[in-house]
C-alpha positions as CSV (number, residue, x, y, z in Angstrom):
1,X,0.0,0.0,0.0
2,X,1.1,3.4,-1.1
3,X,2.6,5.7,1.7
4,X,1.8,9.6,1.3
5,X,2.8,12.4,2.9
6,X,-0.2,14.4,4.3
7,X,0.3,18.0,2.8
8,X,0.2,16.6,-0.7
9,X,-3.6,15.2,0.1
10,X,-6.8,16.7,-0.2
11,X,-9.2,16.7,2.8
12,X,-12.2,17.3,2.9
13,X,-12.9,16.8,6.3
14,X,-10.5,14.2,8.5
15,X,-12.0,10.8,7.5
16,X,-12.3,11.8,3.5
17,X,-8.7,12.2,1.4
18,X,-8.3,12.9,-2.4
19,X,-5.3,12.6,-4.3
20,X,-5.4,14.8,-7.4
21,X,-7.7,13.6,-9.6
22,X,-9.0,10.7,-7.4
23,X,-10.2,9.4,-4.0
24,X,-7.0,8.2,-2.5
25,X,-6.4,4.8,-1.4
26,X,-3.8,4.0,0.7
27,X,-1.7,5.5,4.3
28,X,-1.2,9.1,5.0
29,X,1.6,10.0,6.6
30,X,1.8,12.9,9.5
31,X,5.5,13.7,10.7
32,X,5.5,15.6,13.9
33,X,8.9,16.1,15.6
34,X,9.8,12.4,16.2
35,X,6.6,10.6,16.1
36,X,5.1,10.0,13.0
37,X,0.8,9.3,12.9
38,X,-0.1,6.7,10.0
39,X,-3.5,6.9,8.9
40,X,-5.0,4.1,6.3
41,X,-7.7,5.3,3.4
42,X,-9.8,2.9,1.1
43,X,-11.4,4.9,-2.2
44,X,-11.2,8.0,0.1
45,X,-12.5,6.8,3.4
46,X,-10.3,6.8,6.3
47,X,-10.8,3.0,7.1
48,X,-8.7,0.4,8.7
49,X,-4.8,0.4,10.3
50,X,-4.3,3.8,12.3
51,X,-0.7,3.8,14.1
52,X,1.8,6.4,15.8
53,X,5.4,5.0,15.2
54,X,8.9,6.4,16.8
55,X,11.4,7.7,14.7
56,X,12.6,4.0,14.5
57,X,9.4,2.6,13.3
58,X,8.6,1.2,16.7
59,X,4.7,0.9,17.2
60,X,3.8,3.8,20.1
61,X,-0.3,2.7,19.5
62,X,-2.4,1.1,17.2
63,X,-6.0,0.4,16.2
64,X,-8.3,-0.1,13.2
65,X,-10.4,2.4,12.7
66,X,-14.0,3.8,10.2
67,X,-13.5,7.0,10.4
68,X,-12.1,8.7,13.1
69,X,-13.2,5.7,15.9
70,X,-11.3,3.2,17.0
71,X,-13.2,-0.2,16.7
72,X,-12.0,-3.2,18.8
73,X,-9.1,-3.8,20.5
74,X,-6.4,-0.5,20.7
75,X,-2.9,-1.3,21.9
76,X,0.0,1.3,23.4
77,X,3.4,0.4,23.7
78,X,6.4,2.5,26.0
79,X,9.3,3.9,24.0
80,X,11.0,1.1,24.8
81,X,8.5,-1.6,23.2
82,X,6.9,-3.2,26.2
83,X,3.2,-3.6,26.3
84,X,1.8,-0.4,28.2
85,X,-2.2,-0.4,27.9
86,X,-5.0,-2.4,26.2
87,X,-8.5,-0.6,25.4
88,X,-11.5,-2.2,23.6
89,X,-14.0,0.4,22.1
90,X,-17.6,-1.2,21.3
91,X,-18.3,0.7,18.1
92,X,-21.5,0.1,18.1
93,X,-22.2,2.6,21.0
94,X,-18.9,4.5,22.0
95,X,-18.6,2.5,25.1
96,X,-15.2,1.6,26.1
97,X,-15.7,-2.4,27.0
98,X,-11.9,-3.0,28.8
99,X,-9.1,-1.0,29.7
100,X,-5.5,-3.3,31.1
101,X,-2.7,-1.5,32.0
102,X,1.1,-2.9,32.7
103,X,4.1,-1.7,34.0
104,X,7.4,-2.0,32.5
105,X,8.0,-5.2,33.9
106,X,5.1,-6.8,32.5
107,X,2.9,-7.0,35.8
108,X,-0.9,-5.9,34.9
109,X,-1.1,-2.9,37.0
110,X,-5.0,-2.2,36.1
111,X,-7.5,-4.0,34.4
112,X,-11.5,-2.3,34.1
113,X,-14.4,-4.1,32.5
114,X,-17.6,-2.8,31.7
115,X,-20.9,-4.2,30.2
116,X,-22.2,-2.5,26.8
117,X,-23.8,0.6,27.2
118,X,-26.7,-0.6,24.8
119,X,-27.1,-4.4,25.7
120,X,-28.9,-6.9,23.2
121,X,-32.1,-8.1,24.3
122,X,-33.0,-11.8,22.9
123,X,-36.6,-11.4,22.2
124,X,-38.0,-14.5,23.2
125,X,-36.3,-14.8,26.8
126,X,-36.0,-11.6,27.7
127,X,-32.2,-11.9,28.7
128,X,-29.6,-9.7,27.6
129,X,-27.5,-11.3,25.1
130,X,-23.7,-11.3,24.9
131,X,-21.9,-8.7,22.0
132,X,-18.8,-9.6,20.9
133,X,-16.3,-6.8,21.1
134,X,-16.0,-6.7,17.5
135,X,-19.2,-7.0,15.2
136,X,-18.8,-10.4,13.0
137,X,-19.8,-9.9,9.8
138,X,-22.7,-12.0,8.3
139,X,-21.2,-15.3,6.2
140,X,-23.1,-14.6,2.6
141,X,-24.5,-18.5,3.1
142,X,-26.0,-16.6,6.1
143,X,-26.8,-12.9,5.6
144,X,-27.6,-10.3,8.3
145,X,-31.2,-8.7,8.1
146,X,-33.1,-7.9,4.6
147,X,-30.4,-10.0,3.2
148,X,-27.1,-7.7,4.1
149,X,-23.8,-9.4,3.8
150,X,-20.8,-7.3,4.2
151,X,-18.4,-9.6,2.6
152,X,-17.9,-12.0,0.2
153,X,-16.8,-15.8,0.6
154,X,-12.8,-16.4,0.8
155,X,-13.8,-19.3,-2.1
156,X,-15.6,-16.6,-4.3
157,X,-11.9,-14.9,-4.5
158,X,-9.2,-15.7,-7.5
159,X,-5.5,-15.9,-6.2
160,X,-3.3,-15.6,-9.1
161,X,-0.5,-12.8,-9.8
162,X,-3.3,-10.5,-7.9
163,X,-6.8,-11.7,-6.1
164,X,-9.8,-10.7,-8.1
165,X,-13.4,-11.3,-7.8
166,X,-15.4,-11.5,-11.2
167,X,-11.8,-10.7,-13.2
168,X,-10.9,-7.5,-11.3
169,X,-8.6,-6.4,-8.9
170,X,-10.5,-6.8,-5.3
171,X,-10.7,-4.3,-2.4
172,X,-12.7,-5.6,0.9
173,X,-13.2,-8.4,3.3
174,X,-13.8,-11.9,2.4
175,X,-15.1,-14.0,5.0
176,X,-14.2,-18.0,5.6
177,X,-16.4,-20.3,7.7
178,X,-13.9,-22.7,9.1
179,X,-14.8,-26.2,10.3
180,X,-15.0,-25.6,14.2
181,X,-17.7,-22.9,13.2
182,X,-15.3,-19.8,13.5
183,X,-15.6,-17.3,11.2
184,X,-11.9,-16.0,10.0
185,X,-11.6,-12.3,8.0
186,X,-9.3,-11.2,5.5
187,X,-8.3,-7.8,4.0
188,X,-7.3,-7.0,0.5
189,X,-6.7,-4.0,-1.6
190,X,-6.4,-3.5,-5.0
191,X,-5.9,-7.0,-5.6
192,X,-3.5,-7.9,-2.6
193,X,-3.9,-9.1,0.8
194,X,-3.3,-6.0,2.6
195,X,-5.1,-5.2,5.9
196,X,-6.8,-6.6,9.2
197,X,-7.0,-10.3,10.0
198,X,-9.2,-11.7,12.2
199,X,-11.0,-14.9,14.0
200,X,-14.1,-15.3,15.8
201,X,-14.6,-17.9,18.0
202,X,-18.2,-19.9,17.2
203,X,-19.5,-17.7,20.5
204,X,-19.4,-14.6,18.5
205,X,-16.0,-13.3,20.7
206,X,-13.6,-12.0,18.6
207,X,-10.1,-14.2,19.8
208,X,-7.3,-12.9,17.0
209,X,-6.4,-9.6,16.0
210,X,-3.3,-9.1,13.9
211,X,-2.4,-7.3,10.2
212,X,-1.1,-9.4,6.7
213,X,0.3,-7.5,4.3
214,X,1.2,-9.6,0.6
215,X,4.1,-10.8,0.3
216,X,5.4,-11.1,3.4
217,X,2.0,-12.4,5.7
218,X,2.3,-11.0,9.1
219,X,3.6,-7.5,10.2
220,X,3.1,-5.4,12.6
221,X,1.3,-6.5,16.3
222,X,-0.6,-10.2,17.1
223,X,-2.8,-10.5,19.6
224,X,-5.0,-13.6,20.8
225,X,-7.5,-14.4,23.5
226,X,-9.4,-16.9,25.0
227,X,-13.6,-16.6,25.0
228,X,-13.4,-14.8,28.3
229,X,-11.6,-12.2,26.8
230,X,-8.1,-13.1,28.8
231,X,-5.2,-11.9,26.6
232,X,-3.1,-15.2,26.2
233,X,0.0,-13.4,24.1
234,X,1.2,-10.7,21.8
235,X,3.0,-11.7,18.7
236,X,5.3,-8.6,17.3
237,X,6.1,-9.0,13.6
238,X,8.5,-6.3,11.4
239,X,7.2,-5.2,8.3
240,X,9.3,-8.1,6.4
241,X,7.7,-10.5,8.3
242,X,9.9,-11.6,11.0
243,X,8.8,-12.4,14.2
244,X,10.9,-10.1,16.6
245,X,8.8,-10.4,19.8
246,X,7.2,-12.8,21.3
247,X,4.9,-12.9,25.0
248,X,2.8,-14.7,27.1
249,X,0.8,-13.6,29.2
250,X,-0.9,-16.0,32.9
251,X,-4.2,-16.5,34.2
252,X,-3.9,-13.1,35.6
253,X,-2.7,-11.4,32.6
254,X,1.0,-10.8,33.7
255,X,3.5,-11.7,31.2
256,X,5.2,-14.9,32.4
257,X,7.4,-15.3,28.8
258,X,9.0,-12.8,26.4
259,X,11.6,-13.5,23.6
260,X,13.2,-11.5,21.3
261,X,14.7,-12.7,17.7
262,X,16.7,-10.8,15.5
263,X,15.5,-10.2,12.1
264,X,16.4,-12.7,9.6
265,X,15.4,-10.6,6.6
266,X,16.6,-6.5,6.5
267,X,16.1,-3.9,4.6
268,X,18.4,-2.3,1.9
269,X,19.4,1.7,1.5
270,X,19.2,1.6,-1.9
271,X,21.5,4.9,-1.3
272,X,24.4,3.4,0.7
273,X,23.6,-0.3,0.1
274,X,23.8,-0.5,4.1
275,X,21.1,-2.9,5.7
276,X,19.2,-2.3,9.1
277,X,16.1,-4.0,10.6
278,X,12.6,-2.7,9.3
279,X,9.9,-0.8,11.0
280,X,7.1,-3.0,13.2
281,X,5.0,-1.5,10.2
């Protein structure tokens, strides 16, 4: 995906970009002193991967976003790349479902967990009914109501030199239905995988988070869960693809493990010719 510097956009307000001539898809860029705001736009629409990186390219936070609001799990990291704060925003109204905070040392130093603001009421019982963190979009062998279905099948998609749908280049989600009954979701643009991955358990909770970007797979931050919404670990990938951190996290949410690997693929300066390690993203 194309990275461009914010002055040369258009805006016309801060979720909607042009590039002349166009809607712009693709990652603005914001520098400001050392930190440096990404911001990802789909035909125009501020959709998708929002992060603030160091001026190494180490993650500071991240999210996905539509528009301007966070949806689903938000991660902050200290300068030094340790876990700091997890945040879950319900979407679908504003409230903030968890907040977990650590110290540098890995212990959980706060955790906060709240109820949806605008609970789901089964009709026929009467009960509230759980929401999953993260809507789950409707399979198309199963649509949401008056026939809706957000994305398309996985199996509907072409995978050749680029993935198309009906012979041209696709940009969306595509939605498998895995044996055990969880529902897994892709991300491509323009005809590449490039975007959110995520599974929901059968229970409608939302247990991976984490980014693929074609042709390297995973980049950027991991995360997994177990249906109670307990984070198990966090997987830290560069934007080549190689796993550089790796943690696990107890019963209580303390990190019990963490390892570190040194990259096994670098980047070039096509300048100097010297090599260093990539960015997280």
């Amino acid at each position: 995906m194309q990275r461009i510097n914010s002055e040369e956009l258009g805006f016309l307000d801060e979720i909607t970009a042009r590039f002349p001539g166009h809607s712009f898809t693709g990652q603005s860029v914001e520098r400001d002193g050392e930190y440096t705001q990404f911001q990802t736009f789909v035909r125009g629409y501020a959709i998708g991967p929002s992060f603030l990186a160091d001026q190494k390219g180490k993650l500071l936070e991240y999210s996905n976003c539509v528009g301007n609001i966070p949806i689903g799990p938000y991660f902050f990291w200290s300068k030094n790349g340790s876990i700091a704060e997890e945040r879950v925003d319900d979407f679908s109204d504003g409230s903030v479902r968890l907040i977990r905070k650590w110290d540098e040392q890995g212990r959980l130093t706060h955790e906060d967990k709240n109820p949806p603001r605008k609970p789901i009421v089964d009709i026929s019982s009467g009960e509230a009914k759980f929401r999953s963190w993260q809507y789950v979009p409707p399979h198309p062998d199963a649509p949401g109501s008056k026939g809706h279905v957000q994305a398309v099948r996985l199996s509907d998609l072409d995978f050749g030199g680029q993935v198309t749908l009906e012979d041209f280049p696709y940009t969306g989600e595509a939605i498998l239905l895995k044996a055990s009954g969880a529902t897994q979701l892709q991300t491509f643009v323009e005809g590449s995988e490039d975007g959110p991955f995520l599974i929901w358990a059968p229970s409608g909770k939302l247990i991976l988070q984490g980014l693929r970007q074609s042709p390297h797979g995973p980049v950027g931050p991991w995360h997994e869960w177990d249906e109670e919404g307990r984070l198990l670990r966090e997987t830290i990938y560069d934007a080549l693809g190689n796993r550089i951190i790796a943690r696990e996290l107890d019963e209580h949410c303390n990190i019990v493990k963490q390892e570190k690997f040194a990259p096994t693929r670098l980047l070039t300066n096509p300048e100097t010719g010297g090599e260093h390690p990539a960015p997280w993203l």
